[in-house]
LOTORDO-677101 format. One line per field, with one value per residue (C-alpha): residue number from 1; residue in one letter; x, y, z. Coordinates in Angstrom, 1 decimal. Example, Ala and Ser with C-alpha at 12.3 -4.5 7.8 and 13.67 -1.06 7.14 Angstrom:
<rs>
k = (1, 2)
r = (A, S)
east = (12.3, 13.7)
north = (-4.5, -1.1)
up = (7.8, 7.1)
</rs>
This chain:
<rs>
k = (1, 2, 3, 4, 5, 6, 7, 8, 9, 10, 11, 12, 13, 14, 15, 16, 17, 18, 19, 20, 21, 22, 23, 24, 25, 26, 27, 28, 29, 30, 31, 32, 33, 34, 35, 36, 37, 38, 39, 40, 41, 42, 43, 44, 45, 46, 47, 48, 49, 50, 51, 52, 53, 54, 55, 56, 57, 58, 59, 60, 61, 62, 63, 64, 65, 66, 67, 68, 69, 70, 71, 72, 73, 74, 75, 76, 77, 78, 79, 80, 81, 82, 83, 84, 85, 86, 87, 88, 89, 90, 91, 92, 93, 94, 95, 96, 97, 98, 99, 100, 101, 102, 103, 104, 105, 106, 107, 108, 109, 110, 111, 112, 113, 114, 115, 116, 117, 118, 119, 120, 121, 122, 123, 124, 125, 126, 127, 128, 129, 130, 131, 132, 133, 134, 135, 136, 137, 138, 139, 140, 141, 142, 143, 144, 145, 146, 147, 148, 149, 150, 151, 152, 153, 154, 155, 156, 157, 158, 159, 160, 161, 162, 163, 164, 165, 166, 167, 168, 169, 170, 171, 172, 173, 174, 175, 176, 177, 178, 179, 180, 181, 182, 183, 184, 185, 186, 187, 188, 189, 190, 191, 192, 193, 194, 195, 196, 197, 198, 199, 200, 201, 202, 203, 204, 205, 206, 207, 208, 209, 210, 211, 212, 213, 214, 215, 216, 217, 218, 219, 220, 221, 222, 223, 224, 225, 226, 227, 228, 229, 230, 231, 232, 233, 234, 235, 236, 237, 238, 239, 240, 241, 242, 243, 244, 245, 246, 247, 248, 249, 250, 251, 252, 253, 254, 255, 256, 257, 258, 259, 260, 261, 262, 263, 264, 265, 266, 267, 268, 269, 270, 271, 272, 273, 274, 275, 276, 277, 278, 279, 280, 281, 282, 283, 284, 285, 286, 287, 288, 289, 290, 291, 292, 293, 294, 295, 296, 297, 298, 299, 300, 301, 302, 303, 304, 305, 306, 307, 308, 309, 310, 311, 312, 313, 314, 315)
r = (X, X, X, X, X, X, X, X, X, X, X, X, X, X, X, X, X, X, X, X, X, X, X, X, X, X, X, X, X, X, X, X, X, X, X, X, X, X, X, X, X, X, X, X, X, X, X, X, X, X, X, X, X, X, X, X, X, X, X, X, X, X, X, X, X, X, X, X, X, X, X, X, X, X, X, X, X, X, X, X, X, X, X, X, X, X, X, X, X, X, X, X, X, X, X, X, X, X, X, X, X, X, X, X, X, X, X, X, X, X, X, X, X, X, X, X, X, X, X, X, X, X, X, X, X, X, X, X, X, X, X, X, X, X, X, X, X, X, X, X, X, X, X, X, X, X, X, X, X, X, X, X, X, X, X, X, X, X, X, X, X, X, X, X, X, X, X, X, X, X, X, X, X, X, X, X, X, X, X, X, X, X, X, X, X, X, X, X, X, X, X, X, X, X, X, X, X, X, X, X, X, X, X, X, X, X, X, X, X, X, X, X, X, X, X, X, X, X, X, X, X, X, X, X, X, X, X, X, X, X, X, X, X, X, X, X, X, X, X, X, X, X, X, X, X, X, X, X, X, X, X, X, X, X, X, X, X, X, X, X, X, X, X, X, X, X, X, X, X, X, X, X, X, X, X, X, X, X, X, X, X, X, X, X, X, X, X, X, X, X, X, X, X, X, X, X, X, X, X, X, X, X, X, X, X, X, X, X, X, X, X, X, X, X, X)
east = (109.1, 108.8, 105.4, 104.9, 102.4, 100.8, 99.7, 97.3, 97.8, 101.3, 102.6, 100.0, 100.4, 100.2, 101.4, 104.6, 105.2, 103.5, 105.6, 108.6, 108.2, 107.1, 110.6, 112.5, 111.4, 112.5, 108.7, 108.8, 106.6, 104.8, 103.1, 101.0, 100.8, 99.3, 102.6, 105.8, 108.2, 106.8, 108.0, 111.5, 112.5, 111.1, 113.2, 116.2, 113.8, 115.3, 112.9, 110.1, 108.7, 106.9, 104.6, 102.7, 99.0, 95.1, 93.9, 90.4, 90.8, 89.4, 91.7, 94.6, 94.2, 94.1, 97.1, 99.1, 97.4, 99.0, 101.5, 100.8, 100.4, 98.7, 96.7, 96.6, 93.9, 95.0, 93.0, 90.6, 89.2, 87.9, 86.0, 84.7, 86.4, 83.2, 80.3, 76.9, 77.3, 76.2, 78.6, 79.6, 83.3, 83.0, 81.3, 83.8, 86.8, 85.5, 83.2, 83.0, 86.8, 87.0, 84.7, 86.6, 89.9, 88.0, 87.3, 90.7, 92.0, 89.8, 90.1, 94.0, 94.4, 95.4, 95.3, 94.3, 92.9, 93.8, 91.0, 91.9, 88.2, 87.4, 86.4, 82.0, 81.8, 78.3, 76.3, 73.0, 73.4, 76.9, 76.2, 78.3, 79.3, 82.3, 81.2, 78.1, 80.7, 82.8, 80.8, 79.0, 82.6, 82.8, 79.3, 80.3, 83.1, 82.2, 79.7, 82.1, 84.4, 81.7, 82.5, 86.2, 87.9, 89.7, 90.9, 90.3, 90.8, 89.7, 90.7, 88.8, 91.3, 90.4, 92.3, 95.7, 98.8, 102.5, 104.8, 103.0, 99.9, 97.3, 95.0, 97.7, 99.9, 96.9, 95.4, 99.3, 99.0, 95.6, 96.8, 100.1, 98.0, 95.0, 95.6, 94.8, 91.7, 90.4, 86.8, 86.2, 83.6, 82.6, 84.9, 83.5, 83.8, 86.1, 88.9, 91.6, 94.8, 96.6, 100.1, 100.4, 103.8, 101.4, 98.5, 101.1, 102.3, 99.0, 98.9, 102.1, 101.2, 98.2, 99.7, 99.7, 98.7, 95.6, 93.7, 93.3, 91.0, 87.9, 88.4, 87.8, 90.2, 89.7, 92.5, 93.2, 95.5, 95.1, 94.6, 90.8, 90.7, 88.2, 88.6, 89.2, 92.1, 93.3, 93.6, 94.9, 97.5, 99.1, 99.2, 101.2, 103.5, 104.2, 104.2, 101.5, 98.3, 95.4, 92.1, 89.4, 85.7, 83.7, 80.8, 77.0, 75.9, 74.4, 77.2, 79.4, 77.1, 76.8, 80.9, 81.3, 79.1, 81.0, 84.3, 83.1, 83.9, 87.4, 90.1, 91.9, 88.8, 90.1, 86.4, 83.9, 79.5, 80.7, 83.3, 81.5, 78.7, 81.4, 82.5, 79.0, 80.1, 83.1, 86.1, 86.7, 87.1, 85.4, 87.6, 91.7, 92.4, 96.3, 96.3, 95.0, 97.5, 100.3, 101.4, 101.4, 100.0, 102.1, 100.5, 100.2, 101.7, 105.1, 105.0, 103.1, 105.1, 108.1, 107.3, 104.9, 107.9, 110.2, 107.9, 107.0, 109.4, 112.6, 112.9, 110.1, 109.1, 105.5, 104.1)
north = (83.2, 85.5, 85.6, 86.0, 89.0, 90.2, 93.9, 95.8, 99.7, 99.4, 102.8, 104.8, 107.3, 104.4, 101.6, 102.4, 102.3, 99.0, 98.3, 99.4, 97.6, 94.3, 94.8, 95.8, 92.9, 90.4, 89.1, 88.3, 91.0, 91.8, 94.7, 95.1, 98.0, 99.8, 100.9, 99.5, 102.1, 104.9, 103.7, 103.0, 104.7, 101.5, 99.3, 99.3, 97.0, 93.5, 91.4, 93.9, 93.3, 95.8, 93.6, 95.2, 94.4, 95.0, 94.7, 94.5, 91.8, 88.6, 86.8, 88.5, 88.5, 84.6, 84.2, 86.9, 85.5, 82.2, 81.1, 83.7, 83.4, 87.2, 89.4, 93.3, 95.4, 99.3, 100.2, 103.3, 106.9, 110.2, 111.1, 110.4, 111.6, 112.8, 114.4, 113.1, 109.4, 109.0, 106.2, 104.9, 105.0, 104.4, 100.7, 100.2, 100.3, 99.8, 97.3, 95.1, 95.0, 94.0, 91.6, 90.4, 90.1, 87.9, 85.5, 85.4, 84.9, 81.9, 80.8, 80.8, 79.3, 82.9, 82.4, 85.7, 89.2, 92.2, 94.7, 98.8, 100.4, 103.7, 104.9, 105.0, 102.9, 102.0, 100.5, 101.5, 104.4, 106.1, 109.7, 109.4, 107.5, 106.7, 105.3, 103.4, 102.0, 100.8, 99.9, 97.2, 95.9, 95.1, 93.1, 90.8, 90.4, 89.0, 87.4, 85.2, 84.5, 82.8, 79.5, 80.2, 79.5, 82.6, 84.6, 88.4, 91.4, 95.2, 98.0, 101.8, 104.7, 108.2, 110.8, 109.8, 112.4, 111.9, 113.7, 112.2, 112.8, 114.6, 116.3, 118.4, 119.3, 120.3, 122.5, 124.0, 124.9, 126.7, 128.1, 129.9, 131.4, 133.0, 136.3, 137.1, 134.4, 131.4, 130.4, 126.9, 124.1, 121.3, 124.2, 121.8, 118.4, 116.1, 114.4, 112.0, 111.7, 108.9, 108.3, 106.6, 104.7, 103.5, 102.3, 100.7, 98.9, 97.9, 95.9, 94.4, 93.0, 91.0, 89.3, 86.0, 86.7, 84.3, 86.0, 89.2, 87.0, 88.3, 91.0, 95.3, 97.9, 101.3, 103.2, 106.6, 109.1, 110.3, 113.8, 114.6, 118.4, 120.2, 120.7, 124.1, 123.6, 121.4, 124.3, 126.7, 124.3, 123.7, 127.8, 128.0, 125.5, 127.9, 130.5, 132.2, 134.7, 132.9, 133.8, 130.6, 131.8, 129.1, 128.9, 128.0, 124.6, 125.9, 127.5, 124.9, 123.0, 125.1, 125.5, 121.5, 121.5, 124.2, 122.4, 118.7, 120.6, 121.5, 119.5, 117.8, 118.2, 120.0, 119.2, 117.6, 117.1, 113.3, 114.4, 116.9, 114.2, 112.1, 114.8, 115.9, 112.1, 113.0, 110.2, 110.0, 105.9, 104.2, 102.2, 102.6, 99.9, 100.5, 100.0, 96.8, 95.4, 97.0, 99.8, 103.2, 106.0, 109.1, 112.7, 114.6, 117.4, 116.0, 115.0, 117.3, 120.9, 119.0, 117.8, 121.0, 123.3, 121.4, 120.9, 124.2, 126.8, 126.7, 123.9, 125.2, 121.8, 122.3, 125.4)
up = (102.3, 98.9, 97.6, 93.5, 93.4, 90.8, 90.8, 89.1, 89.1, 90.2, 88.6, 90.2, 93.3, 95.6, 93.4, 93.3, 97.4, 97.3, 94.4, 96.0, 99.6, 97.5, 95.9, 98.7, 100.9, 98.3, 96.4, 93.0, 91.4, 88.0, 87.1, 84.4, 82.4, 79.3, 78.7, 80.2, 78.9, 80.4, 83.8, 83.5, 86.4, 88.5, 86.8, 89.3, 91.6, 90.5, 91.8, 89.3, 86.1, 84.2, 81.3, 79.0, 79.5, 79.1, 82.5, 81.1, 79.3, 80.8, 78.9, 79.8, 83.4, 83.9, 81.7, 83.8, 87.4, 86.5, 88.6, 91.0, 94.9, 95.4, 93.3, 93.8, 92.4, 92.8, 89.6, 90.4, 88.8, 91.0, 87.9, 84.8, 81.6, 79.6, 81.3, 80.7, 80.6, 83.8, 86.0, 82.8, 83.1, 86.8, 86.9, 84.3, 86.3, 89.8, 89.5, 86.0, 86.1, 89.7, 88.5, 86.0, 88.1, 90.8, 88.1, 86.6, 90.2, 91.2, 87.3, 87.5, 90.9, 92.8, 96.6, 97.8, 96.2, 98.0, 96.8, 97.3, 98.0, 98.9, 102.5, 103.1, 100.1, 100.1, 96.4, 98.1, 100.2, 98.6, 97.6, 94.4, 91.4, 93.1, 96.4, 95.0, 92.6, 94.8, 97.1, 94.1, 93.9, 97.6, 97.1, 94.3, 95.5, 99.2, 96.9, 94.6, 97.4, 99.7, 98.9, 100.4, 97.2, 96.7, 100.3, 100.2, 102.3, 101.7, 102.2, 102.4, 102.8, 103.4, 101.0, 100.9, 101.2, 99.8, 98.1, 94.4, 95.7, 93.6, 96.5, 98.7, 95.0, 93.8, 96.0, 96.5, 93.2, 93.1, 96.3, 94.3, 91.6, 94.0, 94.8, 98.6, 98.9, 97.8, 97.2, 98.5, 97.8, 100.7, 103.3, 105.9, 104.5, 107.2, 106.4, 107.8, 105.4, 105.3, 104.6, 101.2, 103.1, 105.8, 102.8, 101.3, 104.8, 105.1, 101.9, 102.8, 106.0, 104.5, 101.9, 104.1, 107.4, 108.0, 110.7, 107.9, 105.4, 104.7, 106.6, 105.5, 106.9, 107.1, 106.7, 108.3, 109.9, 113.1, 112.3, 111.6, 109.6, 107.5, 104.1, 104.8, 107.4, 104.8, 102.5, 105.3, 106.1, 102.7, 102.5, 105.5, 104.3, 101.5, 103.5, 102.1, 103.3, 101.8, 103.0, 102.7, 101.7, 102.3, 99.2, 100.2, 99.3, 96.5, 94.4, 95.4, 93.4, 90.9, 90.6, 90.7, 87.3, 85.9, 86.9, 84.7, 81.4, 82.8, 81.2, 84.0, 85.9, 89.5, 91.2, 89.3, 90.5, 91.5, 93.8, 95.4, 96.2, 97.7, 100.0, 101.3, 103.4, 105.8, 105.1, 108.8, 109.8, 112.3, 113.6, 113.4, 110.6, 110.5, 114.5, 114.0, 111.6, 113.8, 112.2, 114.1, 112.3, 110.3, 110.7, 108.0, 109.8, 109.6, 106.4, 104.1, 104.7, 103.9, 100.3, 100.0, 100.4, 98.1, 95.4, 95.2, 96.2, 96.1, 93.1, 91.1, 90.0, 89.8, 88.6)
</rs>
């Protein structure tokens, strides 16, 4: 039976497969979105409906949740957009707005919150903004849903890898303008990427599945790499000689402070504090909503290699 969903973050990297499979499988779906215009390449899904909104506006959310059966909250940062205001910007968007939308959802009458998280998200031990951030959301949360009156399920994905994405693409890009070698923070920081197809699948499968309430799934691939073969890999995808020099803790440091007062910040002191904890799962989260696993092997030279040789897309 179609589900109305309401999703939050729907035009980000993996918003719009979520979006997209919500579409294709025949839900009735709204979006909301600071700016509905800018998106119009999503409007051919005819079961999709792009509102302008301000997601943190209390308000606003229980008038949108209305009506709704499911509530999808995609909404996340990796970094903060000023230095110096400490976590700021973080509590902002992971935890007071998450906040926020769990009241709207139990205010409006929503049946279930699915709630995207980040992998070791932890609000006492995490290393970073990020994870202790999200890791606060995950608390009030399980808090405010004790009672049972609004179903929720999270989920905690390691880096996630698609042709949108903005961790492969990136270092692709650094990886074109080096010459010969490339000096590299957290060389030995373990990850396990997940297709943002099989993320999205995830979400898709607990929309009403009962045995899934209340439950966290983390989500990985089966691959488990370095940072640094992560790097070597998207070189040989491009076909190119890159030697990886792995930096001392200590100047990786160093560089990560350098990096906050870098527009577009590439690396940033909060992420490298997330990666001194490796985003490897503990338990195969995808396996256990059925869905077999996509290496990033076959995936990631493929999109690598169109979207940066021979179409010249990215620069």
């Amino acid at each position: 039976m179609p589900l109305s969903v309401c999703v939050l973050g729907g035009t980000g990297f993996v918003g719009r497969s979520l979006v997209a499979k919500l579409g294709a499988a025949g839900h009735r779906v709204e979006v909301l979105t600071r700016d509905p215009a800018r998106h119009r390449e999503l409007y051919v899904l005819p079961t999709v409906r792009f509102v302008r909104a301000d997601v943190h506006d209390a308000a606003t959310l229980e008038r949108r949740f209305a009506g709704h059966d499911v509530v999808v909250n995609l909404v996340g940062i990796l970094n903060e957009r000023r230095p110096g205001h400490g976590d700021r910007e973080f509590r902002r968007v992971h935890t007071e707005l998450p906040a926020r939308v769990v009241a709207a959802c139990r205010a409006a009458g929503v049946r279930r919150y699915l709630h995207m998280s980040g992998l070791k998200a932890d609000a006492a031990r995490g290393p970073s903004h990020y994870l202790r951030t999200k890791g606060l959301a995950e608390e009030h949360l399980r808090s405010a849903c004790a009672d049972g009156g609004l179903e929720y399920v999270v989920f905690q994905p390691s880096v996630v890898f698609g042709p949108r994405d903005q961790f492969f693409n990136k270092f692709a890009s650094i990886l074109r303008r080096v010459p010969g070698f490339l000096p590299l923070a957290c060389a030995d920081a373990r990850f396990a990427p997940v297709y943002v197809e099989d993320v999205a699948e995830a979400f898709v499968r607990c929309l009403d599945r009962r045995d899934v309430v209340g439950r966290t799934f983390q989500l990985c691939g089966p691959e488990v790499l370095t940072l640094r073969e992560i790097v070597e890999s998207a070189a040989r995808a491009l076909g190119l000689t890159r030697h990886v020099v792995p930096l001392p803790r200590a100047v990786a440091r160093m560089q990560a402070a350098l990096m906050d007062y870098v527009p577009g910040k590439p690396f940033s002191t909060d992420n490298y504090l997330s990666a001194t904890v490796d985003s490897v799962c503990d338990c195969d989260g995808l396996g256990q909503l059925g869905i077999e696993r996509t290496a990033m092997s076959a995936v990631v030279p493929r999109y690598l290699r169109a979207n940066f040789t021979a179409s010249g897309l990215r620069s």
